[in-house]
C-alpha positions as CSV (number, residue, x, y, z in Angstrom):
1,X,144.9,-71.9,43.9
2,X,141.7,-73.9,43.9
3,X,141.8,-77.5,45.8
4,X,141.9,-79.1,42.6
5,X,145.1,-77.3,41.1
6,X,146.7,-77.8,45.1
7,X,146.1,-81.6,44.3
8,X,147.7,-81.5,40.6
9,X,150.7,-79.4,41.7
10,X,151.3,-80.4,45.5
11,X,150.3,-84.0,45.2
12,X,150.9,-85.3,42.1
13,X,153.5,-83.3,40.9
14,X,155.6,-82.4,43.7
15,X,155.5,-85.7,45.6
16,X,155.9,-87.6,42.9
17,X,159.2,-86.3,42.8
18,X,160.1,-86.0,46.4
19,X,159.0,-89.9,46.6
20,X,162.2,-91.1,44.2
21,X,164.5,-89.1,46.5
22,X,163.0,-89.1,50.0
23,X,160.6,-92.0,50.1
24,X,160.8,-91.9,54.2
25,X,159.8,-87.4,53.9
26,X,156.6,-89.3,51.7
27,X,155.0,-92.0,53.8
28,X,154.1,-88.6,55.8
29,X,152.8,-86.3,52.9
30,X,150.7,-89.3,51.7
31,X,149.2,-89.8,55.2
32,X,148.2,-86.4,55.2
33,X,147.2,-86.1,51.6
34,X,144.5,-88.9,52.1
35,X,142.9,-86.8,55.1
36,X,143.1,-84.3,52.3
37,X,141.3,-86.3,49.6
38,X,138.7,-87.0,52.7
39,X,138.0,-83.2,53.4
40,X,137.3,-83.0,49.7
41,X,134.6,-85.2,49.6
42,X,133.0,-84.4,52.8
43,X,129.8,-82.3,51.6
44,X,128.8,-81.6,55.0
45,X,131.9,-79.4,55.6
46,X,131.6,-76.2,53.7
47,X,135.2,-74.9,54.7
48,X,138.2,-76.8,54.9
49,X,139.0,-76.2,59.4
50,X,136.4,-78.1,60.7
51,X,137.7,-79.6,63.7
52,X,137.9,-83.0,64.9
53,X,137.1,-84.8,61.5
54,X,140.9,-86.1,60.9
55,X,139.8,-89.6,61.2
56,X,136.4,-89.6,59.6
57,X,138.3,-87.8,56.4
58,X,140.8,-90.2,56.3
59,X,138.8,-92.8,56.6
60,X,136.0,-91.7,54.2
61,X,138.9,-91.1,51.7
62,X,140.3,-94.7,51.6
63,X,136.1,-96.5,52.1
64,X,135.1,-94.0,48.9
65,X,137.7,-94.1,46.4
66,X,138.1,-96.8,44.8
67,X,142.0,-96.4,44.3
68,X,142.2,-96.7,47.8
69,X,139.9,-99.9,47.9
70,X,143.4,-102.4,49.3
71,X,143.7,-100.3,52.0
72,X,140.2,-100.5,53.7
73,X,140.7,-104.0,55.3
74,X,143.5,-102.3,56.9
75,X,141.4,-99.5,58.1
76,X,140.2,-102.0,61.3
77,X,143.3,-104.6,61.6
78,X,146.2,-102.5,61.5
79,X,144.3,-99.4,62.6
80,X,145.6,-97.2,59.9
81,X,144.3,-94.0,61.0
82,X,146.1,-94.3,64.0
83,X,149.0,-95.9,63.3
84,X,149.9,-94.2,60.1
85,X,148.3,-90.7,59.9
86,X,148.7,-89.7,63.3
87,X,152.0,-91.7,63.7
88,X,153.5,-89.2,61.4
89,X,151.4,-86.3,62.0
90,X,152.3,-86.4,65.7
91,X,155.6,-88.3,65.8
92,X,156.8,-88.4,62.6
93,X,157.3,-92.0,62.5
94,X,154.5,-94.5,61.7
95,X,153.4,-96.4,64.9
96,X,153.8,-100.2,65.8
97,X,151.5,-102.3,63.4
98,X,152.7,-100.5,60.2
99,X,156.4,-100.9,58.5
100,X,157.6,-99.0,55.8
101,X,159.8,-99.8,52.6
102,X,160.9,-98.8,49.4
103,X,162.9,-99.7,45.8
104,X,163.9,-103.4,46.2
105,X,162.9,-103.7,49.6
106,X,160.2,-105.4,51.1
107,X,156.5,-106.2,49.3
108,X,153.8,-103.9,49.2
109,X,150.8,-104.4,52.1
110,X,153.0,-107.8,53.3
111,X,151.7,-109.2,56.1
112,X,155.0,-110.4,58.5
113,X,155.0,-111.4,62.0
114,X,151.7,-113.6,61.9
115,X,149.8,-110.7,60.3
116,X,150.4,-108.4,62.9
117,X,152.6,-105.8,61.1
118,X,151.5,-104.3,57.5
119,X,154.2,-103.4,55.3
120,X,153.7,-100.2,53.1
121,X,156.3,-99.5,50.0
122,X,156.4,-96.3,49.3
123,X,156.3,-96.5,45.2
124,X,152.9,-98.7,45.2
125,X,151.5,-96.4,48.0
126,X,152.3,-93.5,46.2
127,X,150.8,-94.6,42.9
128,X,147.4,-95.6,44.6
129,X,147.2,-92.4,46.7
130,X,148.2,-90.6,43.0
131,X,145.4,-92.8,41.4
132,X,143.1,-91.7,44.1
133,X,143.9,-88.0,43.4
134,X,142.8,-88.1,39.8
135,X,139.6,-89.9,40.8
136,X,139.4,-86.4,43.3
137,X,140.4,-84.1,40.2
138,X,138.2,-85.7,37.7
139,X,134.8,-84.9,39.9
140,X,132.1,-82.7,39.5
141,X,131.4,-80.5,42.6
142,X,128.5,-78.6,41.5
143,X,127.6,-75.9,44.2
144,X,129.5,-73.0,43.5
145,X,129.4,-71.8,46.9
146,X,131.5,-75.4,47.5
147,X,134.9,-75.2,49.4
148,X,136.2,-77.3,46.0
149,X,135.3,-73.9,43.9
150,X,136.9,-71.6,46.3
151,X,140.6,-70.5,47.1
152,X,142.5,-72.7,48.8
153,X,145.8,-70.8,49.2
154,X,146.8,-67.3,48.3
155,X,150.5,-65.8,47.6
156,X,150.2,-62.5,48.4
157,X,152.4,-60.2,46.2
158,X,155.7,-58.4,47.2
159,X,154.6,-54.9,48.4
C-alpha cells in the first residue's frame, strides 16, 4: 500500500465512518493524520521515521494546505500542536485551550471563555482534514526514489 492509497482507505474512508459513530476515537486519528499529511510533504525526509519532526509536520501540514488554512491562526494562540496532537498522542485527551464537540453541539473553532479555549466539532474538522487529504492525493511527487512512491505498509501472507 503506497501513502497515497493508506490516505484514500485509512483516512478518508475508514474515518469517515468511525467519525459518525465515535466522533471522541476521531479528534485523535485526525491529530495524527495531519502529522501524516506533514510527513508527506516534507521533501527533505526521504523515509517516513525521521525523528523529532512531529511538530514541524504538523505544523507544515496545516501552514501548506490550503484546506487547513482556519486552523493556522490557531497554530500560535491555542497552541495546537501541543494541545491537540500531543494531547491525544500522549494522553488521549486534548489539553486545556482546546474543547471538543460534535452533531448539535457546540460551533465549530468557537472561541468561549474570552478566547481562551477553541472549540473543535468533529464533523467540520473531519471534512477539512478530508479536504486536505485530497489536496495530498491529488499531487505530483515526481522522484521515484520518493517515500510517496514507495511501500508504506506490507500484509505479509499466511505461511
Amino acid at each position: 500500500m503506497t501513502p497515497k492509497q493508506f490516505i484514500q482507505q485509512v483516512f478518508i474512508s475508514e474515518l469517515d465512518k468511525i467519525k459518525s459513530t465515535n466522533s471522541y476515537i476521531s479528534f485523535a486519528l485526525i491529530a495524527t493524520g495531519i502529522e501524516f499529511l506533514g510527513k508527506c510533504l516534507d521533501n527533505d525526509a526521504k523515509h517516513w521515521n525521521v525523528s523529532r519532526k512531529s511538530k514541524f509536520n504538523f505544523e507544515y501540514a496545516i501552514n501548506h494546505l490550503d484546506s487547513l488554512i482556519l486552523y493556522r491562526p490557531y497554530l500560535t494562540s491555542h497552541k495546537l500542536w501541543d494541545s491537540l496532537r500531543n494531547g491525544f498522542a500522549h494522553s488521549f485527551v486534548p489539553k486545556y485551550p482546546v474543547t471538543l464537540s460534535s452533531k448539535d453541539e457546540a460551533s465549530h473553532l468557537l472561541l468561549h471563555e474570552n478566547n481562551e479555549r477553541l472549540n473543535l466539532k468533529c464533523e467540520d474538522f473531519y471534512n477539512d482534514f478530508k479536504n486536505a487529504c485530497i489536496e495530498v492525493v491529488n499531487m505530483e511527487f515526481s522522484d521515484s526514489d520518493d517515500k510517496m512512491n514507495k511501500q508504506l505498509l506490507s500484509v505479509p501472507e499466511l505461511e
